[in-house]
C-alpha positions as a Markdown table, in Angstrom:
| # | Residue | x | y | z |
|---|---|---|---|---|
| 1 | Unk | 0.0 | 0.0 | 0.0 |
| 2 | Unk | 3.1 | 2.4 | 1.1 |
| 3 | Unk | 4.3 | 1.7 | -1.9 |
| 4 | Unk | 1.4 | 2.6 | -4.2 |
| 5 | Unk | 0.8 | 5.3 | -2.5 |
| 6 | Unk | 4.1 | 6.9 | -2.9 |
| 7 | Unk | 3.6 | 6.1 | -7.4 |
| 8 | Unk | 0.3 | 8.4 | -6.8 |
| 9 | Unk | 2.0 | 11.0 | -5.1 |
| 10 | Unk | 5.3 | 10.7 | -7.6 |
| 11 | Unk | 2.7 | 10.6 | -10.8 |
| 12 | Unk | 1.0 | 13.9 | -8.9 |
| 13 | Unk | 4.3 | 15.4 | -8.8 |
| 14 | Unk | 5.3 | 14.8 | -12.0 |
| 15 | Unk | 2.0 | 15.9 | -13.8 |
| 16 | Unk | 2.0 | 19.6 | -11.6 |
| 17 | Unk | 6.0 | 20.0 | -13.0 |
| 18 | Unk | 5.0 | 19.1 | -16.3 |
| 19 | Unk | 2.7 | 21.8 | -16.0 |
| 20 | Unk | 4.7 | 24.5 | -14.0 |
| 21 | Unk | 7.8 | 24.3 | -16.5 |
| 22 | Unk | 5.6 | 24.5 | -19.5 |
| 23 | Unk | 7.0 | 21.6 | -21.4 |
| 24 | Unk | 3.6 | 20.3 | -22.4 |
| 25 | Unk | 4.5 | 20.9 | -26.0 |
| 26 | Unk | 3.9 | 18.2 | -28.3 |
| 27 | Unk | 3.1 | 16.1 | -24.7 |
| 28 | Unk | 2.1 | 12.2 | -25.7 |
| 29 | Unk | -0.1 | 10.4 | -23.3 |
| 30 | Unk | 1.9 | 6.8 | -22.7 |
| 31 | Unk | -0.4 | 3.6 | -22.2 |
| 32 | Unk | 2.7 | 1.4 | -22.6 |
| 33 | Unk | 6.0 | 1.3 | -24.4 |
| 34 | Unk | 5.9 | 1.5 | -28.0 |
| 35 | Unk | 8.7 | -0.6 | -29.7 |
| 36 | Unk | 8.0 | 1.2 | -33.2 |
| 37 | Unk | 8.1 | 4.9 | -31.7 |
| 38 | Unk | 11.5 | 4.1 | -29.9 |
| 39 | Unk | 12.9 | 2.6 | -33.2 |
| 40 | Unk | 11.7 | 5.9 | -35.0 |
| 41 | Unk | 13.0 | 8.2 | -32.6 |
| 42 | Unk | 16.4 | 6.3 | -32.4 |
| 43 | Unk | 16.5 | 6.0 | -36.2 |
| 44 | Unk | 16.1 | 9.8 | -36.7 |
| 45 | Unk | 19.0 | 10.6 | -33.9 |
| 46 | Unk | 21.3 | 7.9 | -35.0 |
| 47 | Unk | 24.5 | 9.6 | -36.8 |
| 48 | Unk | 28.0 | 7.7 | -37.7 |
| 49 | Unk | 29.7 | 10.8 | -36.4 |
| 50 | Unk | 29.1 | 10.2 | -32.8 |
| 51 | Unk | 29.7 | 7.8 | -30.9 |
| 52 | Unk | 25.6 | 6.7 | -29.6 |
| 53 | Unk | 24.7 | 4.0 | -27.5 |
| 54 | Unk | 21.0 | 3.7 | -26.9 |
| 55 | Unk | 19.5 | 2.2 | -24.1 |
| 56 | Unk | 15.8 | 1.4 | -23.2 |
| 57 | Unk | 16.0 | 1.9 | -19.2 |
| 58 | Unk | 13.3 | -0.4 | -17.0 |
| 59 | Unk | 11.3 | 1.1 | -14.2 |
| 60 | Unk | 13.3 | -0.5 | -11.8 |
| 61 | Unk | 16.9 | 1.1 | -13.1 |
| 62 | Unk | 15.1 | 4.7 | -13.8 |
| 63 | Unk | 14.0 | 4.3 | -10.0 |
| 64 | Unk | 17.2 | 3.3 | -8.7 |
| 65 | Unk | 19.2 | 6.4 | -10.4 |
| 66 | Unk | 16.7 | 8.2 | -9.4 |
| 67 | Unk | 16.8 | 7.3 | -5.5 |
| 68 | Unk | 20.6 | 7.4 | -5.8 |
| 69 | Unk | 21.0 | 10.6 | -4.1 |
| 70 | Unk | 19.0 | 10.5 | -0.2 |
| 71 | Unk | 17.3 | 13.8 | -0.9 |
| 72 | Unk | 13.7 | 14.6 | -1.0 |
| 73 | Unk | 13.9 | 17.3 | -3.7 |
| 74 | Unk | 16.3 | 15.9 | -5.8 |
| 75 | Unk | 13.8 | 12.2 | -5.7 |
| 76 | Unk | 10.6 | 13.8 | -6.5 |
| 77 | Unk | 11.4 | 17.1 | -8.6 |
| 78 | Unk | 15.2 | 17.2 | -10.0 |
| 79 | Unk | 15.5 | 13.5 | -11.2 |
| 80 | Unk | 11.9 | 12.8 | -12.2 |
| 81 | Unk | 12.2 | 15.4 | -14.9 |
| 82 | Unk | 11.5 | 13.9 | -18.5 |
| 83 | Unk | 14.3 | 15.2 | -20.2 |
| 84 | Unk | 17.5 | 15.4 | -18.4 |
| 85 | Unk | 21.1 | 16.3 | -20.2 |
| 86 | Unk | 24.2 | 15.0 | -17.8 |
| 87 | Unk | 27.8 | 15.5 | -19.2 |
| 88 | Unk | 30.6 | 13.5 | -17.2 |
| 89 | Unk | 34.4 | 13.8 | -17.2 |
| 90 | Unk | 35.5 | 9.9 | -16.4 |
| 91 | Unk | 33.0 | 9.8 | -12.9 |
| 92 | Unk | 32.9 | 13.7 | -12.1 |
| 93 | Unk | 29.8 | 15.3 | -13.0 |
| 94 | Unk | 30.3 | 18.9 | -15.0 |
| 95 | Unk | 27.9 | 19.9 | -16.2 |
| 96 | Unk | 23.6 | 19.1 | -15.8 |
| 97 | Unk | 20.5 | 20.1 | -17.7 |
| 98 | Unk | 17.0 | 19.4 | -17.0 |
| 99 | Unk | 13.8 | 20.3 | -19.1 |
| 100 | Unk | 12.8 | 23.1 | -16.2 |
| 101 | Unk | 16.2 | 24.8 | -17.1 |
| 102 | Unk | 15.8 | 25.7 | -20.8 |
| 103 | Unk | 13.1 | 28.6 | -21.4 |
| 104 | Unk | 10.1 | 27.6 | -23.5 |
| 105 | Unk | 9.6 | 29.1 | -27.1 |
| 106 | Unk | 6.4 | 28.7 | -29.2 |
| 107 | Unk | 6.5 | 24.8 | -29.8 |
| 108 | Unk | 10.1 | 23.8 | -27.8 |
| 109 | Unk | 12.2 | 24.5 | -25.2 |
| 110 | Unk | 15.4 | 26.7 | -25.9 |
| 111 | Unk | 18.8 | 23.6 | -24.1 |
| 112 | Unk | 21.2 | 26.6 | -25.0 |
| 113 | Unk | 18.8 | 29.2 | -22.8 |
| 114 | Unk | 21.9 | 31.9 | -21.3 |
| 115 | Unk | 24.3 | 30.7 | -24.2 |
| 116 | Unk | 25.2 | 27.3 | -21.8 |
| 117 | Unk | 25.7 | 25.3 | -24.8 |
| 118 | Unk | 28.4 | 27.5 | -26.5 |
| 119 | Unk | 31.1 | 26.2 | -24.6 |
| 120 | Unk | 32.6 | 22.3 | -24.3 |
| 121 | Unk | 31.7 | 21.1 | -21.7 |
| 122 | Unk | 28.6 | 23.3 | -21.9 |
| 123 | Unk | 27.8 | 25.4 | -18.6 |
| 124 | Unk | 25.7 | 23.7 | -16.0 |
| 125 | Unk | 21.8 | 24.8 | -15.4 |
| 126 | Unk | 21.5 | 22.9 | -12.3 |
| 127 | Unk | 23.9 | 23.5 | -9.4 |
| 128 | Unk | 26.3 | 20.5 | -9.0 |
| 129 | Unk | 26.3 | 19.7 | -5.2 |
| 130 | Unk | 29.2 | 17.4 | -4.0 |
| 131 | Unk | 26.6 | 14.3 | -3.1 |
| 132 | Unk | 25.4 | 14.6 | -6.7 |
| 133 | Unk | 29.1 | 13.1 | -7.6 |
| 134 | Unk | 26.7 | 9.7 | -7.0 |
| 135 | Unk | 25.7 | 10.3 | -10.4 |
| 136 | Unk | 28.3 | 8.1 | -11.6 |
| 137 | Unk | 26.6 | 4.8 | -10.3 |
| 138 | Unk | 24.7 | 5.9 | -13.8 |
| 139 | Unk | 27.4 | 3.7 | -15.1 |
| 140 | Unk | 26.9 | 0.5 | -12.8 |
| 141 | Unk | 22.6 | 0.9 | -13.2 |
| 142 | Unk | 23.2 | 0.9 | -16.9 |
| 143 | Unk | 25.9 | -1.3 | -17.4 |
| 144 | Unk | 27.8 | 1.6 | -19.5 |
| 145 | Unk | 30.8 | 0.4 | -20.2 |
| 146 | Unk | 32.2 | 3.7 | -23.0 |
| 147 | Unk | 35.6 | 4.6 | -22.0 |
| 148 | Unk | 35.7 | 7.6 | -23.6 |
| 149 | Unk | 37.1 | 10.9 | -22.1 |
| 150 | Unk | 33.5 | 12.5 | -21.5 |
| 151 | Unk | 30.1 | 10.5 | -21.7 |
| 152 | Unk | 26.9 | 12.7 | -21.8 |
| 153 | Unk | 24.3 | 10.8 | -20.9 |
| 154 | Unk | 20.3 | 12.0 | -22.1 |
| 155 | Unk | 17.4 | 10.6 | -20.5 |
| 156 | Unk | 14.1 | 10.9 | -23.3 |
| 157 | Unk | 10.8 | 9.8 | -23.2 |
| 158 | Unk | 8.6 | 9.7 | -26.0 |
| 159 | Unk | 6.1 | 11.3 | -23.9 |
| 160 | Unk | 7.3 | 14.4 | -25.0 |
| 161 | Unk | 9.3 | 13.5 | -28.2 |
| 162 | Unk | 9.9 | 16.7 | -30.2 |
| 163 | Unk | 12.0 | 18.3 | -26.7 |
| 164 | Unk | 13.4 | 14.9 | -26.1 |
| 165 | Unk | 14.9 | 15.2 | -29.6 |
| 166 | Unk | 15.7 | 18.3 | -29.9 |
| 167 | Unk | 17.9 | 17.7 | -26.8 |
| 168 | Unk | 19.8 | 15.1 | -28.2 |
| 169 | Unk | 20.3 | 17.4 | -30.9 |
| 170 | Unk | 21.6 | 20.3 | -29.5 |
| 171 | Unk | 24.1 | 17.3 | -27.8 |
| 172 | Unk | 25.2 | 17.1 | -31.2 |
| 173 | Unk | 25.7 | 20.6 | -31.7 |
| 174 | Unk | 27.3 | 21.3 | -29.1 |
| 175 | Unk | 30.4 | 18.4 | -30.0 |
| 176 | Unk | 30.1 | 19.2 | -33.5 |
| 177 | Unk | 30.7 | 22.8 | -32.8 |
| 178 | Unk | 33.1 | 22.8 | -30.5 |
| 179 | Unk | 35.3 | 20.2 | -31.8 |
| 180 | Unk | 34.5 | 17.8 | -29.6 |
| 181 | Unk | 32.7 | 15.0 | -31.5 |
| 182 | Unk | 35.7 | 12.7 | -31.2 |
| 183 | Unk | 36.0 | 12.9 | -27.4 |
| 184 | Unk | 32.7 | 12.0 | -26.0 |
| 185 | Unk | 30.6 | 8.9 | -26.0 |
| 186 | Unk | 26.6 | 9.8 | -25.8 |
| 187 | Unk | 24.2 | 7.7 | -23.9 |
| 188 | Unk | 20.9 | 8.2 | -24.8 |
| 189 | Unk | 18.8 | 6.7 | -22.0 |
| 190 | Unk | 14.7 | 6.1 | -22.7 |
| 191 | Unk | 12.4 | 6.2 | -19.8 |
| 192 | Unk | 9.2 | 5.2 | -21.3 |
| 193 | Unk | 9.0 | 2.4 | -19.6 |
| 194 | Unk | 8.9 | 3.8 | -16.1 |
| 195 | Unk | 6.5 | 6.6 | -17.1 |
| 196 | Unk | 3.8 | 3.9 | -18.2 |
| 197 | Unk | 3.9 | 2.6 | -14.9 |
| 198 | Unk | 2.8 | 5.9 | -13.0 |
């Protein structure tokens, strides 16, 4: 029961910050996960520039990144997010970008909002607390092996797939114009399967 009712209160809190961030654009109501929209998303993304690994994550390894850090606001506003950008030096976390942190526009959000993503690694939107540095059990939940010098890891949903790929694409970007496309391994990380369940 506990349990149930902590999904109500977690699908609550995730419906009121879809709302509040005004991300609702081109928002998909999930019944279950959709094999053919994950293959057409991942098809469109897919370049043999980059280095892209895509993973389809299970409720149970969404919920265990996302309880990786013992904080109450960082559980049930920070990690729940739909669309989250995290760029990693080896285990250190540098730099970390959430749907909430990129201003809307008329029918998408804005990733380089303040100019972050001008610069390699681009500048952080969230403030990167020492206990975040747990972020790098990412690696162990996931089973990432990429031993490249930076891994930027997204986490998409098709829920809301027009932001979740332009994310990915401003990823892109931001390698491809900075010269860093050679350097990084990118980890695109789909949560469909733990938003069906809420």
């Amino acid at each position: 029961m506990k349990h149930k009712n902590h999904i109500v209160i977690l699908c609550f809190a995730i419906t009121i910050l879809l709302a509040g961030c005004g991300v609702l654009y081109g928002y998909k109501t999930l019944k279950q996960f959709d094999q053919k929209d994950y293959d057409q998303m991942i098809t469109s993304v897919l370049d043999r520039d980059f280095k892209i690994s895509p993973i389809v994550s299970d409720y149970g390894q969404f919920d265990a990144y996302r309880t990786c850090i013992q904080d109450s606001l960082w559980q049930h506003q920070t990690a729940v997010q739909p669309i989250q950008i995290l760029y990693f030096k080896k285990d250190s976390l540098l730099s970390y970008h959430i749907n909430c942190t990129a201003k809307g526009g008329l029918s998408n959000l804005n990733w380089n909002t303040d100019q972050r993503f001008e610069t390699f690694p681009p500048a952080t939107a969230v403030l990167i607390t020492p206990q975040m540095q747990n972020l790098s059990k990412i690696r162990d939940i996931y089973g990432i092996n990429d031993d490249s010098e930076y891994l930027i890891v997204v986490f998409w949903t098709n829920m809301l797939p027009k932001i979740s790929k332009s994310a990915i694409e401003t990823v892109k970007t931001n390698l491809r114009e900075n010269g860093a496309v050679n350097q990084a391994g990118i980890v695109l990380v789909n949560t469909d399967k733990f938003y069906v369940t809420l």
